[in-house]
N, C-alpha and C positions, 0 to 999 in steps of 0.2 A: 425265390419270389414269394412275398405273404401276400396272402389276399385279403386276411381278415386284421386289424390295429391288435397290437401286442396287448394291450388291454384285456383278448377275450380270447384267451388259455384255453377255454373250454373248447375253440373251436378249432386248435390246432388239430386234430386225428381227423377231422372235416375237412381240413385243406389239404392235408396229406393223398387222402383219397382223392381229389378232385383233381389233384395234379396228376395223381399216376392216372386217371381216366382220361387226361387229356394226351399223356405221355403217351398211353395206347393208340390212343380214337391218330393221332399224329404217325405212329407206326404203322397205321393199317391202311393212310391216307398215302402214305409214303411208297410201303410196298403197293398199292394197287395201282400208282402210277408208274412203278417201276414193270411189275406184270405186264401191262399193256403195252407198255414198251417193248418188252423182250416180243411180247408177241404180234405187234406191229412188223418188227423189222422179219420175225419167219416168215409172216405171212409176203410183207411187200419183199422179199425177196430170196425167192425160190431157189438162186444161182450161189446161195452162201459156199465158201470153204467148209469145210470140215469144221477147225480149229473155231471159226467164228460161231457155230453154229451149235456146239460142243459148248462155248462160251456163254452164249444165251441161254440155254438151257439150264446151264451150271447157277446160273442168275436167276431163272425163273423160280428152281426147285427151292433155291436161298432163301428167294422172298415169301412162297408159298408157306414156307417153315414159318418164316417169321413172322406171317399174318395168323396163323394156325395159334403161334402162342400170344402172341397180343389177342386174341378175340378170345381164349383161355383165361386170360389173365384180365381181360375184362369181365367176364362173364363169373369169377373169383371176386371180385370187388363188387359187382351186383349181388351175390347172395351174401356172401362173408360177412364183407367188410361196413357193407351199409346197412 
């Protein structure tokens, strides 16, 4: 995707950046609706399996990971890169 006309070269490492902020800010929107999900269904339902419940969790910790390093990798592009 370009956001700026091939004309303004200069501004290629500008778009570069903007897209991976958006790739993040998109990861963190992603996992925190996936979070509340995992924790929606512990909470509405007390009477899980095992195996189900095992599962959610395994899902929660995933996401938690992967907001952990998108808000990293943002916070990298705020001082670094801009």
């Amino acid at each position: 995707m370009k956001i700026f006309s091939e004309k303004h070269q200069e501004l290629k490492d500008f778009e570069e950046i903007i897209l991976d902020i958006e790739k993040e800010r998109n990861t963190l929107d992603e996992c925190h609706a996936s979070i509340q999900s995992c924790l929606w269904n512990l909470e509405g339902n007390p009477k899980l399996e095992m195996h189900d419940r095992e599962w959610i969790v395994k899902d929660l910790r995933e996401n938690l990971n992967k907001k952990e390093i998108a808000v990293a990798r943002l916070e990298e592009l705020k001082n670094g890169d801009l």
